[in-house]
C-alpha positions in Angstrom: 28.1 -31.5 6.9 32.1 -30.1 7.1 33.4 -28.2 10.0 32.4 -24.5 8.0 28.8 -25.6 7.5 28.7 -26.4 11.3 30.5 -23.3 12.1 28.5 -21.2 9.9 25.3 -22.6 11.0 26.3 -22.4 14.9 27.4 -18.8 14.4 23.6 -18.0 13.0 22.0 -20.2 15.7 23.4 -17.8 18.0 22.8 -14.6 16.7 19.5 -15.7 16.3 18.8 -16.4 20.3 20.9 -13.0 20.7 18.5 -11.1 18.4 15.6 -13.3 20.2 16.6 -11.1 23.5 17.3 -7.9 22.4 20.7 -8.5 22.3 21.0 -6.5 18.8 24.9 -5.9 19.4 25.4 -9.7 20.4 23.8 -10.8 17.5 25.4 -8.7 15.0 28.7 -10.4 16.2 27.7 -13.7 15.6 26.5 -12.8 12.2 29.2 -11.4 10.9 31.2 -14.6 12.1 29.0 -16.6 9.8 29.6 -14.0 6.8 33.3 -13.9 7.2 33.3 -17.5 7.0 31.8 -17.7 4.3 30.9 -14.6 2.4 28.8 -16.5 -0.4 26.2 -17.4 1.7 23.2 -14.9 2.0 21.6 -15.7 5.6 24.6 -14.0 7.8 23.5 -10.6 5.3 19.9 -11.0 5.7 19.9 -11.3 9.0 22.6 -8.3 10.0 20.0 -6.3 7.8 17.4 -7.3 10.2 18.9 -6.0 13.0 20.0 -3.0 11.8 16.4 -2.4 10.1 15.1 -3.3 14.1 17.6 -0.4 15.2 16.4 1.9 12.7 19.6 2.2 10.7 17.9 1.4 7.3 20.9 2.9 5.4 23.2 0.1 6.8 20.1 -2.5 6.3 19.8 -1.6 3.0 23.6 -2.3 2.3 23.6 -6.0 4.0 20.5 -7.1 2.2 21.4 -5.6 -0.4 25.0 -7.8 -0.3 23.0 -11.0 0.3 21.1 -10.5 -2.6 25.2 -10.3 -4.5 25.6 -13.7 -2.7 22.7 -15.4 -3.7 20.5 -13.3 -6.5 18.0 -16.3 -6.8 16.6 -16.7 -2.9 14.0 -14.4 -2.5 13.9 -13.5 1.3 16.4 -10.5 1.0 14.5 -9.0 -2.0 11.8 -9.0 0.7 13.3 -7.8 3.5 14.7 -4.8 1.0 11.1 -3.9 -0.5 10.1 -3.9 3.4 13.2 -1.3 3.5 12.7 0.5 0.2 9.2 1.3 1.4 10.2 2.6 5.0 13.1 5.1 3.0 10.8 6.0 0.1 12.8 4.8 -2.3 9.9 3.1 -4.5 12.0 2.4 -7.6 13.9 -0.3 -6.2 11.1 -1.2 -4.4 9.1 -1.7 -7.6 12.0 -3.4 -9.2 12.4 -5.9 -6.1 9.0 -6.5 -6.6 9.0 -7.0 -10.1 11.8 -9.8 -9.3 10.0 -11.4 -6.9 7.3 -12.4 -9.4 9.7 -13.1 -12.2 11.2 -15.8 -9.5 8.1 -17.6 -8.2 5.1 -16.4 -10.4 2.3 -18.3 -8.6 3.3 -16.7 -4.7 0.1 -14.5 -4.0 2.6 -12.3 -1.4 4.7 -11.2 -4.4 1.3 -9.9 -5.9 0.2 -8.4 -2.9 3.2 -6.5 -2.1 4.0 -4.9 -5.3 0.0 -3.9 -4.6 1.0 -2.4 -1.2 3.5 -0.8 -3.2 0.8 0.7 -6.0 -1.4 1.8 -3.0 1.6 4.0 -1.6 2.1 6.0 -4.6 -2.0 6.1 -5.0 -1.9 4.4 -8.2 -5.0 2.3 -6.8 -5.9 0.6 -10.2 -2.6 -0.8 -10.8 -3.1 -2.3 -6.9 -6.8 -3.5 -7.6 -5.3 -5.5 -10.3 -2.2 -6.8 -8.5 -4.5 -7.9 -5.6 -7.0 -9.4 -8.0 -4.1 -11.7 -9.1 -3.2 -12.0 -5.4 -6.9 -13.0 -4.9 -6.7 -15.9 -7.9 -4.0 -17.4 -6.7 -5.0 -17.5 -3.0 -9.1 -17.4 -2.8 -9.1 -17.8 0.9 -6.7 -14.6 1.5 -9.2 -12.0 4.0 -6.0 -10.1 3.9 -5.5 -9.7 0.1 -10.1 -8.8 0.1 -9.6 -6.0 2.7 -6.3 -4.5 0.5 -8.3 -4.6 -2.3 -11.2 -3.2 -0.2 -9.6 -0.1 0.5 -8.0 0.4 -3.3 -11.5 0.3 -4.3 -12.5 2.9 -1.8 -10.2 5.2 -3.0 -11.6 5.2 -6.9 -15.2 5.6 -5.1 -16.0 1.9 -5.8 -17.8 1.7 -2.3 -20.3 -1.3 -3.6 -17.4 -3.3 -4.9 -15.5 -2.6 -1.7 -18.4 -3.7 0.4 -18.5 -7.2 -1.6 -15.1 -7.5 -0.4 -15.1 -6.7 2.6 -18.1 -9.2 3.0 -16.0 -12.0 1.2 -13.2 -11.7 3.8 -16.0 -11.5 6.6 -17.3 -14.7 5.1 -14.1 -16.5 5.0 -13.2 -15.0 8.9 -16.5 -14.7 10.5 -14.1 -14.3 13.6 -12.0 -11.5 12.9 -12.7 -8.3 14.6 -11.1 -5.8 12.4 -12.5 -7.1 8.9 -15.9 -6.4 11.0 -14.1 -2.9 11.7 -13.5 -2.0 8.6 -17.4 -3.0 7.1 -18.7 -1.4 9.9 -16.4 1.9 8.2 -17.6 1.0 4.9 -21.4 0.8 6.0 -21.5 4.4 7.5 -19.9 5.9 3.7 -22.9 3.7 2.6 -25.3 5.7 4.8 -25.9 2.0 6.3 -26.2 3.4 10.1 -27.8 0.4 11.2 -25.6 -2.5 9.9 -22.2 -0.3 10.5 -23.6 0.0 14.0 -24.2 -3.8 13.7 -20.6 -4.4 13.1 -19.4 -2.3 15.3 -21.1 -4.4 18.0 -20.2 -7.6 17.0 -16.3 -6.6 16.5 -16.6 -5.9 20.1 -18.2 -9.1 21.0 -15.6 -11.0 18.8 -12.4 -8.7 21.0 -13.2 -6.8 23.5 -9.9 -4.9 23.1 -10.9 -3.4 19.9 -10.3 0.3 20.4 -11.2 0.9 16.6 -14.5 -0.6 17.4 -14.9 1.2 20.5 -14.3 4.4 18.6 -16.9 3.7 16.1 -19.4 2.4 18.6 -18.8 5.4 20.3 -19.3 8.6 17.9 -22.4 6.8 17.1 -24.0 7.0 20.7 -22.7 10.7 20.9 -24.2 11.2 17.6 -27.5 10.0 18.7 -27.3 12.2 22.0 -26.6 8.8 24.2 -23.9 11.0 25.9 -23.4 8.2 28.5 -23.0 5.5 26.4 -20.5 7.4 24.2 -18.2 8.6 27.1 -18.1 4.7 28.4 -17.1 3.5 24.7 -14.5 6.6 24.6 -13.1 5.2 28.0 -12.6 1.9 26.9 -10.8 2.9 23.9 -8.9 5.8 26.2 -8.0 3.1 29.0 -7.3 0.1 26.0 -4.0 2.9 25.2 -5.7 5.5 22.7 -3.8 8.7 22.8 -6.0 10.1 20.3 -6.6 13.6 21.2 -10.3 14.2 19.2 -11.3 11.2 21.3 -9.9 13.1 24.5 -12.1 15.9 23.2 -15.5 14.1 22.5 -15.4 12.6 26.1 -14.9 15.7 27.1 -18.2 17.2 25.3 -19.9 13.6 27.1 -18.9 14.8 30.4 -20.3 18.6 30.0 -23.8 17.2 28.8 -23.8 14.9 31.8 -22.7 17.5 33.9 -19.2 16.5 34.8 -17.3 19.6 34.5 -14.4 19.1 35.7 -13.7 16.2 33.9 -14.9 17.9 30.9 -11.8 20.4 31.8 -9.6 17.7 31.8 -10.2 15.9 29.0 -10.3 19.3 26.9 -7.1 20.1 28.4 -5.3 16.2 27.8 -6.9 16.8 23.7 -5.0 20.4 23.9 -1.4 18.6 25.0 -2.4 16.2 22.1 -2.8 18.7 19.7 -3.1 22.2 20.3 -3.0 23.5 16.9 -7.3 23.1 17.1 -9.2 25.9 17.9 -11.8 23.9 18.9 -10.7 22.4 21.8 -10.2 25.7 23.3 -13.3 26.6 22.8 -14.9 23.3 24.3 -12.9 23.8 27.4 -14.2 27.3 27.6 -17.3 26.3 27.3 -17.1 24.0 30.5 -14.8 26.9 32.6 -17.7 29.0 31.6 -20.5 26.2 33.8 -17.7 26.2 36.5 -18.0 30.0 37.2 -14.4 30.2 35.7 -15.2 32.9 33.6 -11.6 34.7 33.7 -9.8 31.4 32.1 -13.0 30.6 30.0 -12.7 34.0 28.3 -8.6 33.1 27.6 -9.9 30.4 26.0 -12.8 31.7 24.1 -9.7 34.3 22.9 -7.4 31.8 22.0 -10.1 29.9 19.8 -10.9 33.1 18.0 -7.4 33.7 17.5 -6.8 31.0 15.4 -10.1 30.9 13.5 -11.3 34.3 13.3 -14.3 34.0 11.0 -15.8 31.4 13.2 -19.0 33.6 14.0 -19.8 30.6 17.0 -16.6 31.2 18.7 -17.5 34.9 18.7 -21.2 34.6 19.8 -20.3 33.1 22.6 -17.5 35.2 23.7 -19.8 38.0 23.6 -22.5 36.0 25.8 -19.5 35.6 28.2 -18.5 39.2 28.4 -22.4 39.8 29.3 -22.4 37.8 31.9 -19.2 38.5 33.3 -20.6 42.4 33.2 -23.6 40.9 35.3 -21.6 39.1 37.5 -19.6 42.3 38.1 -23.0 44.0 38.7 -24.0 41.6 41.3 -21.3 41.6 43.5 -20.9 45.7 43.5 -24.7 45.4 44.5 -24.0 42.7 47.0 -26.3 40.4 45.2 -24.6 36.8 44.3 -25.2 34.0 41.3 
């Protein structure tokens, strides 16, 4: 090995350890070290387009991968890292031609197949993936990944049996794996398969009891069923597990008012409202529960703003006329010294 390699190789070490720490400035220095040493390499490229694609500064990523590629047109990592960037940017021709490049190169790699399938999914042309995937699948039989792609391609052209048998092929091969269970348990309920999804659903748990997906599923089940209890609990552990997913905010919510926990009800209502507060029925949930806390004034707001941004909801105004009633009553009451 001459002094160059050595340099050139010592130059990538380091930038790798930099990049290793966050160091993304650090390591960008030592890699360009190792490309103005010797600019017909493609590893100092690929990897300064790692780190900017890490800083989100894909139009610079694009460029370095794109010169390691000039450098060395036959190693197949940069076309990889630059479908990974096409993809983010949207720029699926290039993509698609990286793609078609890869598999030119090394015609018997099941990832080549399966990407330029990723690629098919993203532009919904789900027949051309099924059939990139099925080649993935050949080539790979053992691939749970390649099964739940072609899973969800299948889904999409209504082939729900089909995508079941995958899905079951991939659980066969992974009995272990939590989210294959997941997305069964998914399948099952489009199936009308209550009891096996809800089968799933229980053993994805068992198999990581960090699945929020699974907790989610689990949950709307139970609150489905009217076990209110047993649905808020699920919705916690998803909540507490990180999910900031404001309709799950707002089914806890409805758990808490039918268990009588107003106030929480309030202010899980109120957390799905910061969430997302372009749905009218949040409002109207967390009206609903000011209204069993006597909080008719800021129930009625509410009720108002609900209505005002679905006005032919004939529930939303049912109720707000209820509310005027007994806010009349309550008027009533009081002027006649009598009290709720």
């Amino acid at each position: 090995m001459n002094s160059n390699t050595k340099n050139y190789q010592y130059y990538i070490d380091s930038g790798n350890e930099k990049l290793l720490n966050d160091d993304y400035d650090g390591a960008m220095d030592y890699y360009a070290k190792a490309a103005a040493l010797d600019p017909n390499r493609a590893e100092a490229y690929e990897s300064m387009g790692v780190v900017c694609y890490f800083s989100n500064d894909d139009l610079k990523a694009l460029h370095y991968v794109s010169k390691a590629i000039e450098a060395e047109p036959l190693k197949t990592r940069a076309y990889e890292l630059r479908i990974l960037i096409c993809t983010k940017m949207k720029h699926y021709e290039l993509a698609f031609s990286d793609s078609n490049r890869l598999i030119g190169l090394e015609p018997h790699n099941p990832d080549h197949y399966k990407s330029r399938g990723g690629l098919h999914f993203s532009l919904k042309n789900y027949q051309q993936a099924i059939d990139d995937l099925t080649e993935a699948i050949r080539l790979k039989p053992d691939d749970t990944s390649a099964y739940c792609e072609r899973a969800r391609a299948k889904e999409r052209v209504f082939n729900n049996i089909s995508a079941y048998n995958d899905l079951s092929a991939a659980v066969e091969l992974d009995p272990e794996d939590a989210y294959i269970r997941v997305k069964r348990a998914e399948l099952f309920e489009k199936l009308g398969d209550y009891v096996r999804a809800f089968d799933d659903y229980d053993l994805a748990l068992e198999l990581d009891t960090e699945c929020t997906d699974a907790y989610i599923g689990r949950g709307l089940f139970h609150f489905i069923a009217g076990q209110y209890e047993a649905a808020g609990s699920d919705f916690t552990h998803a909540i507490d597990l990180g999910e900031e997913y404001a309709d799950i905010f707002n089914k806890r919510g409805l758990c808490r008012e039918f268990t009588q926990d107003y106030i929480g009800a309030v202010n899980d209502h109120t957390h799905a409202i910061e969430l997302d507060p372009d749905v009218a029925d949040y409002y109207f949930d967390r009206g609903q529960a000011k209204v069993e806390l006597i909080d008719f004034q800021s129930a009625l707001e509410d009720f108002d703003k609900a209505i005002s941004m679905d006005p032919d909801n004939s529930e939303f105004e049912y109720y707000r006329q209820e509310l005027l009633e007994l806010m009349e009553q309550r008027n009533n009451d009081i002027r006649d010294g009598k009290f709720m």
